[in-house]
C-alpha positions as CSV (number, residue, x, y, z in Angstrom):
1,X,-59.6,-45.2,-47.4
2,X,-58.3,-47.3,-50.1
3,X,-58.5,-51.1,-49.2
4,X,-57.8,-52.3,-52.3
5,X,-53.8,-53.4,-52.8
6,X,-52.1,-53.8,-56.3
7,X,-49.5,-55.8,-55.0
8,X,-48.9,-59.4,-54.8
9,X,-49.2,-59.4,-51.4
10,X,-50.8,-57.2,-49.6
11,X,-49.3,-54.4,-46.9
12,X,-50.9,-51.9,-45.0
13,X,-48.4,-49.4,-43.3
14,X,-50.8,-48.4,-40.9
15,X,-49.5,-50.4,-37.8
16,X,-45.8,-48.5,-39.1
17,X,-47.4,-45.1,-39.3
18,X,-49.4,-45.3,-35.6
19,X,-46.5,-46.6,-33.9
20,X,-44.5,-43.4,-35.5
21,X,-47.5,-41.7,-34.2
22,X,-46.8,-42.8,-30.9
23,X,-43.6,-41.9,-30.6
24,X,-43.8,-38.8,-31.6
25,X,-46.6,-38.2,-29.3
26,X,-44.5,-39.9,-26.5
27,X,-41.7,-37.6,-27.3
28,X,-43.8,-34.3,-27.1
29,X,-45.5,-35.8,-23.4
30,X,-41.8,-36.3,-22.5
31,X,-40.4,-32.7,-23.7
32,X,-43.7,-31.4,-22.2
33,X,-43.5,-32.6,-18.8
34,X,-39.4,-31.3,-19.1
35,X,-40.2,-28.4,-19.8
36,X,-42.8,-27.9,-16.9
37,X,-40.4,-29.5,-14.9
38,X,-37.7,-26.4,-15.8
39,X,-40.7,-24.2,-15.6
40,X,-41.3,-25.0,-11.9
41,X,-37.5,-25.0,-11.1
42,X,-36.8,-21.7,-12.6
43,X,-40.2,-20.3,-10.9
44,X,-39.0,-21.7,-7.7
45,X,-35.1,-19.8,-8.0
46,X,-36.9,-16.7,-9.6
47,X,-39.2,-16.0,-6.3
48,X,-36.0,-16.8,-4.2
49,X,-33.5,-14.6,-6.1
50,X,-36.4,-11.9,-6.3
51,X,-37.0,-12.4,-2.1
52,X,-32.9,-12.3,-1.6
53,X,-32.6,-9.3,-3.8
54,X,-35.5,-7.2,-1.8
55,X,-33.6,-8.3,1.4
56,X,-30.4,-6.9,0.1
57,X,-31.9,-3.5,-0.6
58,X,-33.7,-3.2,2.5
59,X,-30.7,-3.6,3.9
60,X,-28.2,-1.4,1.4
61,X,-31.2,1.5,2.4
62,X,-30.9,0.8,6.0
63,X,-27.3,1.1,5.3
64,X,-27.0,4.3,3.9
65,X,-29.2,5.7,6.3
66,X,-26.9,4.5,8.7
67,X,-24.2,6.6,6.7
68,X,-25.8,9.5,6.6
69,X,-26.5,9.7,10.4
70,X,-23.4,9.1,11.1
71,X,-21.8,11.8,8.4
72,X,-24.1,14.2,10.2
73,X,-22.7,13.6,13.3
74,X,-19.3,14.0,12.5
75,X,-18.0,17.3,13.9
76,X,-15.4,19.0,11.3
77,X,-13.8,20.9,13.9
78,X,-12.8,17.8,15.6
79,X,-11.7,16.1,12.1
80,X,-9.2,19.2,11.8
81,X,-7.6,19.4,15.5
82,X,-7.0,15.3,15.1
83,X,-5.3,16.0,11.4
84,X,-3.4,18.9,12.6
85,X,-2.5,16.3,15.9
86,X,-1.5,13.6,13.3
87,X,0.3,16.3,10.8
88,X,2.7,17.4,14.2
89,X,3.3,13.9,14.9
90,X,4.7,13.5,11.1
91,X,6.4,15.8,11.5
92,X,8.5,14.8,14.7
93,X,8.8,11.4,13.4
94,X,10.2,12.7,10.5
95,X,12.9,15.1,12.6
96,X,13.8,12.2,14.6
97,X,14.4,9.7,11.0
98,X,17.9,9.6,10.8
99,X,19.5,8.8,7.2
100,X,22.7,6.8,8.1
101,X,23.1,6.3,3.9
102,X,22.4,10.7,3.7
103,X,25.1,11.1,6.0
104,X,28.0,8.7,5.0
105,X,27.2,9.6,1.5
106,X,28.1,13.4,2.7
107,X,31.2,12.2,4.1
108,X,32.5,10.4,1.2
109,X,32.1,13.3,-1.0
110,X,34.1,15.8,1.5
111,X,36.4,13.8,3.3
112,X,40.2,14.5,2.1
113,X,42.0,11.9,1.6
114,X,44.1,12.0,4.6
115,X,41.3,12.2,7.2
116,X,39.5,8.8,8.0
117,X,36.2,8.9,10.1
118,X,36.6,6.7,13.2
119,X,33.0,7.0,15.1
120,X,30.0,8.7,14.9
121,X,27.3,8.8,17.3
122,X,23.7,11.0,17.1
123,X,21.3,12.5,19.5
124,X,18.6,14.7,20.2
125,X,19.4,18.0,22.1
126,X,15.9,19.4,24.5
127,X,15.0,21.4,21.3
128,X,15.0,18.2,19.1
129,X,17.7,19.3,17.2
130,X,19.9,16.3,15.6
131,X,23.5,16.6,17.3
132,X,26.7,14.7,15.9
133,X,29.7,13.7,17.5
134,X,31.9,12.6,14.5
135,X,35.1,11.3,15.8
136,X,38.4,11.7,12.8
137,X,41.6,10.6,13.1
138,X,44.7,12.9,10.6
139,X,47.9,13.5,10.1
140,X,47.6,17.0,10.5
141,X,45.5,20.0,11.7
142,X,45.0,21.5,8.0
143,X,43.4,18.2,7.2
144,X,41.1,18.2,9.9
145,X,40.0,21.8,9.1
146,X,40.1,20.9,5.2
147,X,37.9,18.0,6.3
148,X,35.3,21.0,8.4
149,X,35.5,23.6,5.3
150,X,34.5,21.1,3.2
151,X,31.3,20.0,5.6
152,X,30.2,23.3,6.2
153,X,30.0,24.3,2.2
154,X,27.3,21.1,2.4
155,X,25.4,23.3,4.5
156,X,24.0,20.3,5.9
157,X,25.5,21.2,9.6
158,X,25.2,24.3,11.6
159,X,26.1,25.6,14.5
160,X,30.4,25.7,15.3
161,X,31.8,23.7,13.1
162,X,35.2,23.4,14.8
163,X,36.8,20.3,16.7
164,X,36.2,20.3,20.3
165,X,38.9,18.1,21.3
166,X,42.1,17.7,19.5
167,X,44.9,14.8,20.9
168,X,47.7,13.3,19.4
169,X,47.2,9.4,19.9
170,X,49.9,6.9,20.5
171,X,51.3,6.2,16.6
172,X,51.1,9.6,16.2
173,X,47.8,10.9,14.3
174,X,45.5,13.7,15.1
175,X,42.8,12.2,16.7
176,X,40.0,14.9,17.0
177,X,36.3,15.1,17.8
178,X,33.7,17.0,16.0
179,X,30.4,18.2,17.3
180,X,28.0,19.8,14.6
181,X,24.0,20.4,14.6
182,X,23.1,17.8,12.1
183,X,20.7,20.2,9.4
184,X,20.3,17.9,7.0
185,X,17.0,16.4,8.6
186,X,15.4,19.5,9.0
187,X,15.8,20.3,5.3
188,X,14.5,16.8,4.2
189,X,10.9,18.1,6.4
190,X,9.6,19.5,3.4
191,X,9.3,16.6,1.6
């Protein structure tokens, strides 16, 4: 090394250059030591996630194990009787769903104008056929049998179509009562 300065006054930049030195060797112990730091961290989470994941499949093989035991002891025959036991009970819940809005929308579509719908009540016969009684109140007998020709071109009711009872009522109007087998259920079973 040069010891020899040309200057006026004489600077050596070693002192500037050993404390760069330092630094810099201070800043790659420091990023070191980081580093192993994350090294140890991430070493620590890998060997857990690793020990979780192994645990998991032991389990998800355990569990489809389980699944095929039990799908082998599943007896199809019995799978069928309780869908054909579930497919009957559709079906008579869906015989005994009554459309009030199916009905009145019939009636507004064949009543005449002179015949006016006073009551109507449903039920259930023993052979779970749908009953009406649909009581009208006219001025005459033509429009209460307009009124049933016009309900039996629906074909939504069966059965005699024909009023059972027939009165005149105090103001004078036809009062009669209807009692037809209500079909309109058993063609909505299909659906």
């Amino acid at each position: 090394m040069i010891k020899t300065n040309l200057s006026t006054r004489p600077f050596y930049n070693e002192r500037v250059v050993r404390l760069a030195m330092l630094a810099l060797a201070a800043l790659v112990v420091a990023a070191t030591a980081f580093n192993a730091m994350r090294f140890v961290q991430l070493s620590r989470r890998d060997t857990s996630l690793l020990t979780e994941a192994s645990r998991d499949e032991a389990r998800a093989a355990a569990l489809r194990t389980d699944a095929v035991r039990l799908r082998a002891s599943v007896d199809g025959r019995q799978i069928e009787l309780v869908s054909a036991d579930a497919r009957r009970a559709n079906n008579l819940i869906d015989r005994r769903t009554f459309s009030w809005t199916e009905l009145f929308n019939i009636f507004e579509t064949t009543l005449p104008d002179e015949v006016r719908v006073t009551s109507v009540r449903p039920m259930i016969d023993s052979k779970s056929n749908t009953l009406l009684t649909i009581t009208v109140i006219a001025r005459s007998v033509e429009d209460v049998n307009q009124f049933v020709e016009n309900l039996e071109k629906t074909g939504a009711f069966g059965g005699d179509l024909f009023a059972r009872e027939e009165h005149f009522n105090e103001v004078g109007l036809l009062e009669a009562m209807l009692e037809p087998k209500y079909l309109a259920l058993e063609a909505g079973k299909g659906r």
